[in-house]
VEXDREN-2710 file (C-alpha; in Angstrom, 1 decimal):
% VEXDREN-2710
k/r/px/py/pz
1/UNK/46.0/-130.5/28.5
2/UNK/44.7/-131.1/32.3
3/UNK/48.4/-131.5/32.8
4/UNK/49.2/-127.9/31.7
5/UNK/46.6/-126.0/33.0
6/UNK/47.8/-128.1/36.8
7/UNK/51.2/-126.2/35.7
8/UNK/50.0/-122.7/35.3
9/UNK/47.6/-123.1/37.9
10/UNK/50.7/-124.3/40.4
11/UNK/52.6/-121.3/38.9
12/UNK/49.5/-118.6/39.6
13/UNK/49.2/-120.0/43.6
14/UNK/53.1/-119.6/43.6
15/UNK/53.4/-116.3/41.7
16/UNK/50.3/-115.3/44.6
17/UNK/51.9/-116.6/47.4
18/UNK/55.2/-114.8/46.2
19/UNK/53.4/-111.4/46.2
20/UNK/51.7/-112.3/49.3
21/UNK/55.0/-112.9/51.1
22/UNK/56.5/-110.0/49.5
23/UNK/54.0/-107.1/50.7
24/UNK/54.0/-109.2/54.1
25/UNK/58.0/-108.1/54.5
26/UNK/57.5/-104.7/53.0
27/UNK/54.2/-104.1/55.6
28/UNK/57.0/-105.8/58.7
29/UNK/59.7/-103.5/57.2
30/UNK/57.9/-100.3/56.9
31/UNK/56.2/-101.1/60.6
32/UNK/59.4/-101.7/62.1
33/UNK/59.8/-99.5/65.2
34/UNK/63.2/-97.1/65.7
35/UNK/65.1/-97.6/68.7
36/UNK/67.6/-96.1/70.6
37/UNK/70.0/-96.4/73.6
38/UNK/71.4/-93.8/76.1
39/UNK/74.2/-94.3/78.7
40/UNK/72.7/-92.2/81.8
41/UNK/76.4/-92.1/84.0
42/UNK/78.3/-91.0/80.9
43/UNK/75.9/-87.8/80.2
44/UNK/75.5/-87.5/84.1
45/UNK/79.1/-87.8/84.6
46/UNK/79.8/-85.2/81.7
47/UNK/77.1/-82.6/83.7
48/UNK/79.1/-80.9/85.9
49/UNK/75.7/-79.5/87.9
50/UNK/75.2/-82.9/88.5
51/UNK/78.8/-83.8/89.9
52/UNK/78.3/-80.7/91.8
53/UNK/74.8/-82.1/93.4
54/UNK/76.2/-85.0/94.1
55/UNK/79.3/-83.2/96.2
56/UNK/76.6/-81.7/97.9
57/UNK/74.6/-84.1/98.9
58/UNK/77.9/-86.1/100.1
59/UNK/78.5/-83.3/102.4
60/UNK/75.6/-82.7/104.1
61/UNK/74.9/-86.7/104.1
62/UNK/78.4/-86.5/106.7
63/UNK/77.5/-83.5/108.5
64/UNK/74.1/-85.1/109.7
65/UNK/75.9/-88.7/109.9
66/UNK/77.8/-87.2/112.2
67/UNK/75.4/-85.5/114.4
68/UNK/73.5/-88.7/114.9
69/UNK/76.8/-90.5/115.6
70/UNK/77.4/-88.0/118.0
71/UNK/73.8/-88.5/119.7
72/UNK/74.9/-92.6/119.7
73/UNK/78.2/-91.9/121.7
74/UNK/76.6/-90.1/123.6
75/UNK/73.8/-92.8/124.9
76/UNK/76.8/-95.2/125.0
77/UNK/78.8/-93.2/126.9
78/UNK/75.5/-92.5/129.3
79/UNK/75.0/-96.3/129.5
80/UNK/78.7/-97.0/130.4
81/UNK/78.8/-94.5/133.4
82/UNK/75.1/-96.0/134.6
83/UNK/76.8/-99.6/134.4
84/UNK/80.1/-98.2/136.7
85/UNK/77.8/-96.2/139.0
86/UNK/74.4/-98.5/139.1
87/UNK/75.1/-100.3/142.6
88/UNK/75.8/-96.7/144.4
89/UNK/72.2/-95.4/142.8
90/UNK/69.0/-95.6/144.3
91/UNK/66.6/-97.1/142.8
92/UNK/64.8/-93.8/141.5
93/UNK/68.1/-92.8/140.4
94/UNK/68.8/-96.0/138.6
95/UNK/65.1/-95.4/137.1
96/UNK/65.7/-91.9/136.1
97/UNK/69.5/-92.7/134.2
98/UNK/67.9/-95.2/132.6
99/UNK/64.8/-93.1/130.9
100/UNK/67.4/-90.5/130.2
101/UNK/69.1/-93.0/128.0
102/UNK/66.5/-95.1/126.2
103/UNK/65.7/-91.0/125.5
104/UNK/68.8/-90.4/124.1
105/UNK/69.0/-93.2/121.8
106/UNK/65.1/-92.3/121.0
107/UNK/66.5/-89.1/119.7
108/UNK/69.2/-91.1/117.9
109/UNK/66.7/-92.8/116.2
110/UNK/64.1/-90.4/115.4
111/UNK/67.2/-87.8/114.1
112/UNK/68.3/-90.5/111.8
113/UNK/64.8/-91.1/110.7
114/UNK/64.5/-87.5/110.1
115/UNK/67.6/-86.9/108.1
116/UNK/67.7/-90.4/106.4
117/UNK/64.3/-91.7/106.2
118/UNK/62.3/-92.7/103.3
119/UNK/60.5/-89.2/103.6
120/UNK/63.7/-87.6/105.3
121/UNK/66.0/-84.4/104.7
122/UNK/68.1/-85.8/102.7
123/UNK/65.3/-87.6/100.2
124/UNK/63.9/-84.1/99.8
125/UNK/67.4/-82.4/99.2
126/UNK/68.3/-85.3/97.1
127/UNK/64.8/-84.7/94.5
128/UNK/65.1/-80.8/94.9
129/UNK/69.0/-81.0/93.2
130/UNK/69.0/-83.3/90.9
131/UNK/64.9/-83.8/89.6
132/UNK/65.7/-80.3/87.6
133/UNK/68.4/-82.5/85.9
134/UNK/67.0/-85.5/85.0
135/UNK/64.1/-83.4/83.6
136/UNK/66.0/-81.4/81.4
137/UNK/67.6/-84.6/80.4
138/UNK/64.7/-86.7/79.5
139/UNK/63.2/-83.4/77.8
140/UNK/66.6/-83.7/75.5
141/UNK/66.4/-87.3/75.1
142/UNK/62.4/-87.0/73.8
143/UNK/63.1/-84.3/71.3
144/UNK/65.8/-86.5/69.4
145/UNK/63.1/-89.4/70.0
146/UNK/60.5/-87.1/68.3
147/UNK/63.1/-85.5/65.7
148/UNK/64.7/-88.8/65.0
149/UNK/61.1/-91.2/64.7
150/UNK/62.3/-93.3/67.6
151/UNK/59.7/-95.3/69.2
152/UNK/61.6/-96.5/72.3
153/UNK/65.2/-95.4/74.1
154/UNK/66.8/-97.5/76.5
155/UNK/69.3/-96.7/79.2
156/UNK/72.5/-99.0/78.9
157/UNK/73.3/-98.3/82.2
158/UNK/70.7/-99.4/84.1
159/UNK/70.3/-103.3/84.6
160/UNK/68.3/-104.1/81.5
161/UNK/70.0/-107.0/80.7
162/UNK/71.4/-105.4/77.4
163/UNK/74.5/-107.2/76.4
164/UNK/75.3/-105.7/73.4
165/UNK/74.3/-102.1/71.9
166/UNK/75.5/-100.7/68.8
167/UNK/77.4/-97.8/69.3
168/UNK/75.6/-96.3/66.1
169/UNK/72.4/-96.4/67.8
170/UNK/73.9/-94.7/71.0
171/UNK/72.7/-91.0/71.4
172/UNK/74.1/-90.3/74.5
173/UNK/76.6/-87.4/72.9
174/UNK/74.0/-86.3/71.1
175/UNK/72.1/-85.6/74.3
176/UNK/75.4/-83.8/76.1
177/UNK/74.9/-81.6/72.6
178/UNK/71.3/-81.0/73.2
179/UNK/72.0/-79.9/76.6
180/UNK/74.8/-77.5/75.5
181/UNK/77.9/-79.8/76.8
182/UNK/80.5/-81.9/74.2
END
């Protein structure tokens, strides 16, 4: 008799633990958070606006280039004649060459800072061409998130570390749709 009840007691605690572990996976399952990946050079590659910013920055990235190259040469080629001419110079003359150089390459410098710089020209034009993009972009990409019940969206191209997606979890054409490309 104390034998059988051991038995149905053993089976109650497993039957319990059963149900236990059971509503444990279904609580997990029905917590489980949607995810999502996105390859950002495939839709920005498939924009054409944004091939187009690009082009444009490029151009005016070797138009200013240029203009501080040209600034460069020109200190060089200041330098150069100073070097030829320095033991005909007096010395005020030597003084005054060289000022006029270290003030050329001075406006080398601060031209490059002013087109390249962390706060430069091209920063500003960069931001100004494509920031309307990249909002309309992540705009698309959070209404699928919201439609769709994803809880996190991951860019493939970026250096996550992601060494495998799924291409079923891939929404990237789904975003060129949003934004009205195929």
């Amino acid at each position: 008799m104390k034998r059988e009840k051991s038995l149905v007691g053993m089976r109650f605690m497993i039957m319990a633990l059963l149900m236990v572990l059971q509503s444990s996976v279904f609580i997990l399952q029905s917590n489980a958070q949607k995810f999502a990946l996105v390859d950002m050079e495939y839709i920005l590659k498939n924009i054409p606006a944004y091939e187009r910013a690009n082009e444009q920055l490029n151009q005016v990235s070797r138009k200013w280039q240029a203009e501080v190259e040209a600034l460069n040469t020109e200190a060089s080629t200041m330098y150069k004649n100073y070097q030829n001419e320095v033991v005909f110079l007096s010395e005020e003359q030597k003084k005054a060459r060289q000022e006029a150089i270290m003030k050329k390459e001075k406006d080398a410098s601060d031209l490059k800072r002013k087109y390249f710089g962390p706060e430069g020209e091209l920063f500003k034009k960069r931001e100004s061409l494509l920031n309307p993009i990249q909002e309309e972009i992540y705009t698309a990409v959070k209404e699928i998130s919201d439609l769709r019940g994803y809880s996190l969206v991951i860019d493939r191209a970026s250096d996550s570390g992601i060494i495998f997606g799924s291409p079923k979890i891939d929404i990237s054409n789904e975003v060129l749709q949003k934004l009205g490309y195929n």
